[in-house]
N, C-alpha and C positions, 0 to 999 in steps of 0.2 A: 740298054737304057742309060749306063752311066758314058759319062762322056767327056770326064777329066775332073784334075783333082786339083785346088790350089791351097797350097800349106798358107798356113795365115803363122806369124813368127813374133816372139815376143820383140820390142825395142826398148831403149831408153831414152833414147834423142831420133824425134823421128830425121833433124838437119843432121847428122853425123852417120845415119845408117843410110840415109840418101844419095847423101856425098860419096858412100861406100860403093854404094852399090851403080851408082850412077857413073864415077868417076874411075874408079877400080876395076868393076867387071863388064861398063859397058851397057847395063841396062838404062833403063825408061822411064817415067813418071808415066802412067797411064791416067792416072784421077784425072777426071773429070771435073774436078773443084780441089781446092786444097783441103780435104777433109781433117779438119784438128784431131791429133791424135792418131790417125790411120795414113797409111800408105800404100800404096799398088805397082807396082813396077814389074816389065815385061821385059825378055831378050827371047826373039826366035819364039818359039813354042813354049816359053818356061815362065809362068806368071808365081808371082810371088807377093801375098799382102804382112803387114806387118801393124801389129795393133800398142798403142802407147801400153808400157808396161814401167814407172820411174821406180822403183819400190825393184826393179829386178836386180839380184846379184850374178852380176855373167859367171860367176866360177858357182854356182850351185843351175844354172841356164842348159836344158837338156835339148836344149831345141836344134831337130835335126833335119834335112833333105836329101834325098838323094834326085841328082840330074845327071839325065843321062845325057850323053855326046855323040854323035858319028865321026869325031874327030878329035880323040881325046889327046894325042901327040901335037897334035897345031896349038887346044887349048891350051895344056900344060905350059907350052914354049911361051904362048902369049902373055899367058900369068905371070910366068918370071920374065918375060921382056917387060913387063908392067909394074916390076916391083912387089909385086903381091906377094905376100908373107903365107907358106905353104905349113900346116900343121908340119909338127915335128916328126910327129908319126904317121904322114898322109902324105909322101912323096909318092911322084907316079912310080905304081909297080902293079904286077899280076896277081892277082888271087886267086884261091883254090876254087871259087867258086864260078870259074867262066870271065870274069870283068877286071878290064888294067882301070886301076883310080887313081885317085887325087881326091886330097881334101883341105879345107882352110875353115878358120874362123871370123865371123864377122865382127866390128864393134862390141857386138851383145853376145860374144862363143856363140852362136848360134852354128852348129858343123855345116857345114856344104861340103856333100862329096860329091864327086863329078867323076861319069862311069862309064866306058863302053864293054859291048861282050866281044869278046874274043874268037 
């Protein structure tokens, strides 16, 4: 019966987290209309909405995704061909638990790790 799952994410600026995500990683404006205060953006399979939140402090912001990859070595390479700023402690490596990640923060810390299984 279920049939997929879209993380809704806090923001501050919805023109700064669009910029991010548009420019940085690549995704899409999917709205249908400029919704004030909300945002929808799509890459491949992975939708992502994002709801006005001004009053957020990114260093107290717990907001997290995991997306998964079939190609996490190409993605990684293309994040840093891209300049993209890679957490500190979220360079690609293997895990005990099956999956090589990667992870980054958005404008809002919001985590994005990015995962394939092994």
């Amino acid at each position: 019966m279920l049939t997929t799952i879209i993380p809704k994410l806090p923001m501050r600026s919805k023109a700064a987290t669009r910029e991010f995500y548009l420019t940085q990683l690549g995704f899409y404006d999917i709205g249908s209309a400029d919704y004030e205060g909300y945002l929808l953006i799509k890459k491949d399979n992975v939708e992502i909405h994002f709801f006005e939140f001004k009053g957020l402090d990114p260093n107290e912001n717990y907001g997290q995704v995991y997306i998964r990859t079939n190609d996490i070595e190409a993605l990684y390479q293309a994040m840093l061909d891209n300049n993209n700023s890679i957490h500190p402690s979220g360079h690609l490596q293997t895990k005990p638990w099956g999956q090589k990640e990667f992870a980054m923060l958005d404008p809002d810390n919001n985590l994005l790790t990015f995962g394939q299984s092994i």
